[in-house]
C-alpha positions in Angstrom: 0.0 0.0 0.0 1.4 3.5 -0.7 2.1 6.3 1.2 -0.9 7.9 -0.6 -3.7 5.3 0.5 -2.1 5.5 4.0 -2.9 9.1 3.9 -6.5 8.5 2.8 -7.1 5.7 4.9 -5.6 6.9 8.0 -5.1 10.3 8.2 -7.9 11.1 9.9 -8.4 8.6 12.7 -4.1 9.1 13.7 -4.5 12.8 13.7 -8.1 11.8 16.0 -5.8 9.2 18.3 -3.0 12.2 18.5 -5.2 14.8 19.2 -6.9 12.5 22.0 -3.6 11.4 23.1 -1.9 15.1 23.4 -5.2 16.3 25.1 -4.0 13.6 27.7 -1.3 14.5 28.7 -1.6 18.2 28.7 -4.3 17.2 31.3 -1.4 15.4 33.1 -3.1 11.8 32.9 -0.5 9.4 34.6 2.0 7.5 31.6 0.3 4.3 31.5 -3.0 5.6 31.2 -1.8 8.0 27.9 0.4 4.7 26.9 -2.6 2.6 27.0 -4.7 5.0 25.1 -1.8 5.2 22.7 -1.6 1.3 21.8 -5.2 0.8 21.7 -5.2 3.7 19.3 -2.8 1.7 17.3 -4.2 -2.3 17.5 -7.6 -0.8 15.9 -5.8 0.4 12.7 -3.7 -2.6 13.2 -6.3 -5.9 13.4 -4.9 -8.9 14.9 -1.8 -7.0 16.4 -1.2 -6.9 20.0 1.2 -3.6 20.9 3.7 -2.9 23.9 5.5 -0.1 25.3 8.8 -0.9 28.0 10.7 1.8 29.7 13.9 1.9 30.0 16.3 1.7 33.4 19.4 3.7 32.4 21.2 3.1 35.4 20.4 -0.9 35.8 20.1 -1.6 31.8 16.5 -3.4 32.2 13.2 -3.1 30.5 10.3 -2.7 32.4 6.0 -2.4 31.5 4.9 0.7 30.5 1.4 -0.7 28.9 0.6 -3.4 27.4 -3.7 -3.6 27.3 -4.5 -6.6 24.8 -1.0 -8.8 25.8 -1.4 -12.0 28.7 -0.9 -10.4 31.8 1.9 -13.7 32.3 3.5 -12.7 29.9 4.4 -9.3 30.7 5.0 -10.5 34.3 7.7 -13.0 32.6 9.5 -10.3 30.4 9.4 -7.3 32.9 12.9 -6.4 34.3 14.5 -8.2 31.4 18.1 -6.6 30.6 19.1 -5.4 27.6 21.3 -6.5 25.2 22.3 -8.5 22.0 19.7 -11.9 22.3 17.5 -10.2 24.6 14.4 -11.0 22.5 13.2 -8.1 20.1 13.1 -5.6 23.0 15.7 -6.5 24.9 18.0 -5.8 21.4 16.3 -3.3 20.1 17.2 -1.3 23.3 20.8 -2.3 23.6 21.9 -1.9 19.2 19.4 1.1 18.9 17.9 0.1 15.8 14.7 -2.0 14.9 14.3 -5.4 15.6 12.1 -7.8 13.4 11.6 -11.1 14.4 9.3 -13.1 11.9 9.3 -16.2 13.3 10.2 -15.8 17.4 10.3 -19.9 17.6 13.5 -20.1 15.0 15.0 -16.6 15.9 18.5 -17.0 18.2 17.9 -13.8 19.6 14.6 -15.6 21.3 16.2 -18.7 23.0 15.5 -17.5 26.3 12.1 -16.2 25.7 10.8 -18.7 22.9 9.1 -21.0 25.9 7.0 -18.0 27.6 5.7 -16.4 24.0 5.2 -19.9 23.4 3.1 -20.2 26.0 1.1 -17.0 25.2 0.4 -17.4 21.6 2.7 -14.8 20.2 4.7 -15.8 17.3 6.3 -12.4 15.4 7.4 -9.5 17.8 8.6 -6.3 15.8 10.5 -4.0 18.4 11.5 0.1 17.6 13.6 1.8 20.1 11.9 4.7 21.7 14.7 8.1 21.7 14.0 10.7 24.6 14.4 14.4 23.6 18.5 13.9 24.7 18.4 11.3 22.1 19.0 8.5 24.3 16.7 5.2 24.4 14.0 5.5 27.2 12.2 2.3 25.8 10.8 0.3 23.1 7.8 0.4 21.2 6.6 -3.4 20.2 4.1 -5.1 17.5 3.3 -8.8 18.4 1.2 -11.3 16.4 -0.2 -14.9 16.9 1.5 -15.5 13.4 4.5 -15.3 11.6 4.8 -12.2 10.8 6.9 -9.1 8.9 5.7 -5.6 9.2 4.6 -3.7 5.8 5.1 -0.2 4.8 1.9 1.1 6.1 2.8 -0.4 9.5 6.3 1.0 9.5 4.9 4.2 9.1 2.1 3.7 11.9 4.6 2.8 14.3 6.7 4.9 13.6 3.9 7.8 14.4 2.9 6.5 17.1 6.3 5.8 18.5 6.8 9.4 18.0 3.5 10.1 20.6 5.0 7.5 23.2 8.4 9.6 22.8 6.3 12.7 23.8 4.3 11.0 27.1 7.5 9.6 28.2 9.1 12.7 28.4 6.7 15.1 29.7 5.8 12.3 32.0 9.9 12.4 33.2 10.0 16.3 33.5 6.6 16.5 35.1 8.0 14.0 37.6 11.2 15.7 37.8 9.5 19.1 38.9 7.0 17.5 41.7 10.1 15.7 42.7 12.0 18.9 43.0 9.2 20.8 44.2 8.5 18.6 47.0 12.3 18.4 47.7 12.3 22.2 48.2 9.3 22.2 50.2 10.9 20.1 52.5 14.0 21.5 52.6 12.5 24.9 53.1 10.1 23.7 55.8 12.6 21.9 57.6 15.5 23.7 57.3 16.8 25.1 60.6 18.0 28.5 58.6 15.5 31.2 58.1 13.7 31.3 54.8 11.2 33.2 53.3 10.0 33.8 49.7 9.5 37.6 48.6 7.3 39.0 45.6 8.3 41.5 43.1 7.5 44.5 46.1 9.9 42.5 48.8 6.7 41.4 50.3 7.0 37.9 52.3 4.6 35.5 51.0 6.0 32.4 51.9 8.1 31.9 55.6 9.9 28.7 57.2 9.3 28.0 61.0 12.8 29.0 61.4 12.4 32.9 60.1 8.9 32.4 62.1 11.1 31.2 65.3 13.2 33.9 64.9 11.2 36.8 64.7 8.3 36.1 67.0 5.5 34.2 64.8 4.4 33.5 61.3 2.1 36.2 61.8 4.8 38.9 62.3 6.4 37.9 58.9 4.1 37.2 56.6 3.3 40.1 55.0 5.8 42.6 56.3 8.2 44.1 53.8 12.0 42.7 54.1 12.9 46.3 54.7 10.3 46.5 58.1 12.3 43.5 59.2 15.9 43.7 58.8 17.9 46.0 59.0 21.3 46.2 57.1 24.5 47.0 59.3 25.8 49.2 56.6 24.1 51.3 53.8 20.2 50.5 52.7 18.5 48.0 51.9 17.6 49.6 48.0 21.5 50.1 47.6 22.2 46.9 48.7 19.5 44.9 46.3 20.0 47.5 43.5 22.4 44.8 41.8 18.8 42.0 41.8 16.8 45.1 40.3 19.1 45.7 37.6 19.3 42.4 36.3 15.4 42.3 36.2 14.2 38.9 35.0 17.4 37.9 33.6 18.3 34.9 36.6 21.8 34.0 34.8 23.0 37.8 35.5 21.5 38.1 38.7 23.7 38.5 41.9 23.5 36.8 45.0 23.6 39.5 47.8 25.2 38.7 51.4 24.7 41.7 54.0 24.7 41.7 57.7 21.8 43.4 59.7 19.3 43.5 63.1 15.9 41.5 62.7 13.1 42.9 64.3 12.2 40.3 66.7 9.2 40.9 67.8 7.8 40.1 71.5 11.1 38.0 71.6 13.6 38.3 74.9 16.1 39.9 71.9 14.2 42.7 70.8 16.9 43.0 67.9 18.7 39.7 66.7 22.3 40.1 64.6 21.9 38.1 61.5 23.1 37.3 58.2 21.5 37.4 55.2 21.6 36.2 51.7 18.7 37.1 48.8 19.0 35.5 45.3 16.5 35.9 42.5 14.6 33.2 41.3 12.6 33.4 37.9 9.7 31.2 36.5 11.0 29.6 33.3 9.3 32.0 30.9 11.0 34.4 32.8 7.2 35.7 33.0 7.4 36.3 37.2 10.7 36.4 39.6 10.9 36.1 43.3 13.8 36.6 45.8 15.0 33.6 47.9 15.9 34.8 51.4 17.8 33.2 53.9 18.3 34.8 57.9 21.2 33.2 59.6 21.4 34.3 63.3 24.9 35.4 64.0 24.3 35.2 67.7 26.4 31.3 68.2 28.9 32.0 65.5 29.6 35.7 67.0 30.1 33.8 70.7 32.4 30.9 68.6 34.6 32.8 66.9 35.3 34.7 70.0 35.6 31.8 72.0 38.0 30.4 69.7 39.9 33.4 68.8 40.8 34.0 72.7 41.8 30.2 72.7 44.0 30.1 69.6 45.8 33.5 71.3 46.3 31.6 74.5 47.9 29.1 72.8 49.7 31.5 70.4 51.1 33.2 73.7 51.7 30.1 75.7 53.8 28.6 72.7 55.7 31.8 71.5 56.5 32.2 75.4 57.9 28.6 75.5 59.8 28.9 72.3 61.6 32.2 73.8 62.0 30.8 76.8 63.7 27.9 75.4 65.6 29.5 73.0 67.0 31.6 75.6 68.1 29.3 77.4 69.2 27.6 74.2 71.3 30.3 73.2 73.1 31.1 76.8 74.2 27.8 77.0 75.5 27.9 73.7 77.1 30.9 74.0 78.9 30.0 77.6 80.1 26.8 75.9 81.4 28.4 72.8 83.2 31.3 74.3 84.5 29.2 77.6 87.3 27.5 74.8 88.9 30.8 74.1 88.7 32.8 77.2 90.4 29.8 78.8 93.2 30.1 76.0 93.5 34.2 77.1 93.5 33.9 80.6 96.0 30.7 80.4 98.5 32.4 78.0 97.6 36.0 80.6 98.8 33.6 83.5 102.1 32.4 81.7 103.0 35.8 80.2 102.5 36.9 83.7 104.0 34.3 85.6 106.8 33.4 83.4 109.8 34.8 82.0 109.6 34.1 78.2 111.7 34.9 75.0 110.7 36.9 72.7 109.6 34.7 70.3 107.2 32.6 72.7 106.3 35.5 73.7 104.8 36.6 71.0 103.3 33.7 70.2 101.2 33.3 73.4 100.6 37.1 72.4 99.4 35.6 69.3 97.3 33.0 70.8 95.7 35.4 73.0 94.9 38.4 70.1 92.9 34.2 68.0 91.0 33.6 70.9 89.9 37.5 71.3 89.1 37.7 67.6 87.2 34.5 68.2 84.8 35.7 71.2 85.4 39.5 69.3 83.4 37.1 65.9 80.9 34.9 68.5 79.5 38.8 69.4 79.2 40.0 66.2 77.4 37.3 65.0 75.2 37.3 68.2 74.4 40.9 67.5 73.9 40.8 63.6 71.5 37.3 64.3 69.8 39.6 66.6 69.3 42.5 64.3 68.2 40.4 61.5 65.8 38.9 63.3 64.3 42.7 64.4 64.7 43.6 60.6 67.2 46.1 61.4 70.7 44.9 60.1 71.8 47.5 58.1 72.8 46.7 54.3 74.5 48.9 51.7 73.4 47.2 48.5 75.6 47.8 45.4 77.4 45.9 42.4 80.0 43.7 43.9 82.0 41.6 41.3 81.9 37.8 42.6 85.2 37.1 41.8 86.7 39.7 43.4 84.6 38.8 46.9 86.1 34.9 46.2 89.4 35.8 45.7 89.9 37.7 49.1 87.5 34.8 50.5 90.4 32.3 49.3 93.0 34.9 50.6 91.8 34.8 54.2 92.0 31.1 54.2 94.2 29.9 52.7 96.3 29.5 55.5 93.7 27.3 57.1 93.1 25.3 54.1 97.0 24.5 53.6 96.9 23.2 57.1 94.2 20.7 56.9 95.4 19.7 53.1 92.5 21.3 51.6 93.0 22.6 48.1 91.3 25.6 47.4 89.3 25.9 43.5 87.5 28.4 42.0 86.0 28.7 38.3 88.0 31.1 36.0 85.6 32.9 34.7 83.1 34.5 37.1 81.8 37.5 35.0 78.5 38.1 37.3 78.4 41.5 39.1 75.8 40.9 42.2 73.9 43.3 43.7 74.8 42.4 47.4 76.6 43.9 50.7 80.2 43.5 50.0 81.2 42.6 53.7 78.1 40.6 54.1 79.0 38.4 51.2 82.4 38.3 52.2 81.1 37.0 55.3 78.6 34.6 53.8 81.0 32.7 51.5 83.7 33.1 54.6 81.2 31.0 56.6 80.9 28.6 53.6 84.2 27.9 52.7 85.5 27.8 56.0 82.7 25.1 57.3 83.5 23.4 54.2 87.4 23.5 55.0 86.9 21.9 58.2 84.3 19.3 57.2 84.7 18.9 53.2 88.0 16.8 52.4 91.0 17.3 49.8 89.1 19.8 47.5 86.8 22.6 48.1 85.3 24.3 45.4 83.5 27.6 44.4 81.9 27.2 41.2 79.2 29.4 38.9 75.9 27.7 37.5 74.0 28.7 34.9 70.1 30.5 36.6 66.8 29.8 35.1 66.4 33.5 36.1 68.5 35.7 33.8 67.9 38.0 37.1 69.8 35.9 39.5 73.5 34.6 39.6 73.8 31.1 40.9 77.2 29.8 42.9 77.5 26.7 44.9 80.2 25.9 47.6 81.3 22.1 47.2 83.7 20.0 49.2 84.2 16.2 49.0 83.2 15.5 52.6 81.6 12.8 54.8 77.6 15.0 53.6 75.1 16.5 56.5 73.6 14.1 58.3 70.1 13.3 57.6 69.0 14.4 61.5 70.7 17.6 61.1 69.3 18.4 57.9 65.8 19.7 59.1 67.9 22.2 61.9 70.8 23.2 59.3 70.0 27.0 59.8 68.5 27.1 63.2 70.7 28.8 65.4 72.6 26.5 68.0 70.4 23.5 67.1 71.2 20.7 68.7 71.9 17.2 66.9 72.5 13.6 68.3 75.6 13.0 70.2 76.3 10.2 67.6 76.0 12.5 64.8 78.9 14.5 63.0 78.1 18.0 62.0 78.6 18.6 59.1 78.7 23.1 60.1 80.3 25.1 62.6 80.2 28.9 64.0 81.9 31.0 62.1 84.8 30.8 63.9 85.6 27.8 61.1 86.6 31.0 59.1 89.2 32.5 62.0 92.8 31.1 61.5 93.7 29.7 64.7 90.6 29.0 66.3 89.2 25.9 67.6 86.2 24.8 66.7 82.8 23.4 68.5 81.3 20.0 67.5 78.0 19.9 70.1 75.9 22.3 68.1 75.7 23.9 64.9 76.4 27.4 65.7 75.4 30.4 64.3 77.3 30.5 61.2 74.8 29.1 59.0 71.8 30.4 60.5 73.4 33.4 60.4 74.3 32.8 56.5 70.7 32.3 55.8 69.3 35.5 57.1 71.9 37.5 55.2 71.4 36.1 52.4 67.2 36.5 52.6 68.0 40.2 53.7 70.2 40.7 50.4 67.0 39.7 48.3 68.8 36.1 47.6 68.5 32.6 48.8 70.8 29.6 50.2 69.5 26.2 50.5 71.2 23.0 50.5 72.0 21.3 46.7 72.6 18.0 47.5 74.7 15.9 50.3 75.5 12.6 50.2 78.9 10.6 51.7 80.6 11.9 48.8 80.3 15.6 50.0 78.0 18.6 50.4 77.0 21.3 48.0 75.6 24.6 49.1 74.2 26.9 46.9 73.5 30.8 46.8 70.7 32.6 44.6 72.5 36.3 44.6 70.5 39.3 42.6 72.1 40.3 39.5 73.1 43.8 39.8 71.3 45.7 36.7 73.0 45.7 33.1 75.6 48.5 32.7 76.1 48.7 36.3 79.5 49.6 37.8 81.3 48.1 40.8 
């Protein structure tokens, strides 16, 4: 039969079944009502066919009855819940390949093997199954032609089904978003009911039409907020209530530009034992889908527990601020004193001995000088412990004063290697520096001087049969990069943590790997309990010259430590 006949023949009664079956669900007739409508719409221009519609679980991948009004109730108890997929019957693979499925003969067709028995059973030999596509374009069920015969569909019957899949497309859906908005409408009536924040609902003059029990609570009764105006009942902290909603006016009905407002103010609690309660509130716009009508969304949070919290916990945290920065001073103190009288008891033992010989004891000139000498070392030494005392100090108060200007590194290195190399020759430490160190540094020249004295010298004592100064290339064409490197025994891994805490003590076990600075005064013995203030002096200078120092990498074959210095700008004279 052509598409013609089809037209003259059925026109009329399918645009009759549509209108009847559009009419029910724009009344909002539940879906298997409007479904069964549908397919007995269908099996009277269809004699001898029985028709069924299964939805379709997304989430578990099974079929289940939508309608079904001339099929044996058994049977569509049997197939109901039956998952999808390739040999699931008509339905089952029609829903899982997304395309028709025609079986002529269900008794000889593979994909029936598990179903042939039960269709068997109720009479049904052809079953013809279309997926049904949502609007997402995703399959929400499957629209199926069954007859007691062996059977394949013509043209006219493609074409009815596929019409009147079409209409089951349209129930299910507006059956799923109806659903969807009494699901969500009833979640937000709930939530807004029950929730223990204040909520009301204004109208387009910030009149409350709609209040929780919580806002109710709050203010002294339903009856003293329904009604009111927002503006007669709070009260914003700072500016007006217009200036403060002006942004929600602006953007009119337009919800995707409108602003959420926060503002603090005093409710107007009335007949309540707080006459005026501090609260927090939020309004956002919400607008009908046609964007026809908006209302604001208020919540009133009462500020009254987290006010006393945050106090409460603010004057704890500073209790425990003070308590700990007290203990920290305390024992840093006490750190440092001991540190200090152990450090500088060495060399005022070495004066006062070599006082007591000069003074006790008739000496040539030559040993004379020489406990002269020893004397003037272990002055210079205390003289050093001081200075460092004092500069660690002011660093730490942010007033060490610094004369920044272009130093050439080089030049700093070579007078560094000058100073010691007598120190070096006596421990068998060759001193090495790269040839070429063309970087000017924007630094304090006796402050770096005294940072890579503190390096080299720490890495004299501790670093082997080669210490070396050598230049890096930066990946910050703003920074210079030198490391200090020696080939000794590396930090150990419980000192590592402490390296520039001043005086921090290590395990009794453990070998520092850093001294005081008195590792760069010729003469002067050295202190292995702690590790001084050399390094933790080092650090400070070098974060109050703008650069860094941090430790490369140590291992048992020796220490590296490198220094981040500012370049001092192009053109720049030293």
């Amino acid at each position: 039969m052509s598409e013609a006949t089809l037209r003259l023949d059925d026109a009329q009664q399918m645009l009759d079944r549509q209108t009847e079956v559009l009419e029910l669900i724009a009344r909002a007739t539940p879906l298997p009502d409007v479904l069964t409508t549908l397919l007995a719409a269908l099996e009277r221009l269809m004699p001898g066919a029985a028709c069924s519609v299964l939805l379709l679980d997304r989430q578990r991948g099974t079929l289940h009855h939508g309608a079904a009004p001339a099929l044996p109730a058994d049977y569509v108890a049997a197939i109901d819940g039956m998952r999808i997929g390739d040999g699931a019957g008509s339905c089952g693979t029609a829903a899982a390949l997304g395309t028709p499925v025609v079986a002529v003969d269900v008794r000889t067709d593979p994909r029936w093997t598990a179903y042939r028995m039960v269709a068997a059973v109720a009479g049904l030999r052809s079953c013809w199954s279309t997926p049904i596509r949502g609007r997402d374009g995703g399959i929400v069920g499957t629209f199926a032609v069954y007859h007691g015969d062996p059977h394949s569909p013509s043209a006219r019957e493609e074409l009815l089904v596929q019409r009147f899949t079409h209409l089951a497309s349209v129930a299910i859906d507006h059956a799923s978003l109806v659903g969807a908005l009494i699901e969500s409408e009833e979640r937000f009536r709930r939530s807004f009911d029950a929730n223990s924040l204040g909520m009301a609902i204004l109208d387009a003059g910030r009149t409350i039409t709609t209040a929780n029990a919580a806002l109710a609570t709050l203010a002294g009764g339903l009856g003293e907020v329904l009604g009111r105006r927002l503006a007669d009942l709070v009260t914003p902290t700072k500016g007006t209530l217009d200036d403060l909603l002006a942004p929600l006016a602006a953007a009119g009905a337009e919800p995707d530009s409108a602003p959420v407002v926060v503002f603090e103010g005093l409710l107007l609690a009335t007949g309540m034992p707080r006459p005026q309660v501090e609260v927090e509130v939020t309004v956002s716009r919400l607008t009908t889908h046609d964007g026809t009508n908006t209302q604001d969304i208020v919540n009133v949070f009462d500020l009254t527990e987290r006010r006393a919290a945050e106090q409460h916990l603010r004057a704890r945290l500073e209790a425990e601020t003070a308590r700990r920065t007290a203990e920290q001073h305390s024992r840093a103190k006490s750190e440092l004193l001991a540190a200090l009288g152990h450090e500088v008891r060495t060399p005022i033992q070495a004066i006062v001995g070599f006082a007591e010989l000069l003074g006790t004891m008739e000496l040539d000139e030559g040993r004379r000088r020489k406990a002269l000498g020893h004397i003037d070392a272990a002055a210079g030494h205390v003289m050093e412990l001081l200075s460092d005392v004092l500069d660690l100090s002011r660093l730490e108060a942010g007033a060490l004063p610094l004369a920044l200007e272009p130093v050439p590194v080089a030049e700093v290195i070579t007078k560094v290697f000058d100073m010691l190399w007598t120190a070096a020759d006596r421990r068998d430490v060759e001193l090495v520096h790269d040839s070429v160190h063309p970087e000017v540094v924007l630094a304090d020249r006796r402050r770096l001087r005294q940072v890579l004295l503190n390096l080299v010298g720490n890495a004299i004592r501790h670093g082997g049969g080669r210490v070396e100064v050598r230049s890096h290339p930066s990946d910050d064409p703003t920074y210079a990069v030198l490391s200090v490197d020696d080939e000794g025994p590396g930090i150990p891994p419980d000192v590592l943590p402490h390296l520039f805490t001043a005086y921090a003590r290590h395990a009794p076990t453990a070998r520092p790997q850093v001294s005081s600075t008195a590792a760069a005064t010729p003469g002067a013995e050295l202190v292995d309990e702690n590790l001084g203030l050399g390094l933790s002096l080092t650090h400070g200078l070098m974060a109050a010259m703008h650069g860094e120092l941090s430790v490369g990498h140590t291992s048992p074959a020796g220490t590296s430590m490198v220094l981040r210095i500012p370049l001092a700008a192009p053109g720049a004279s030293a």
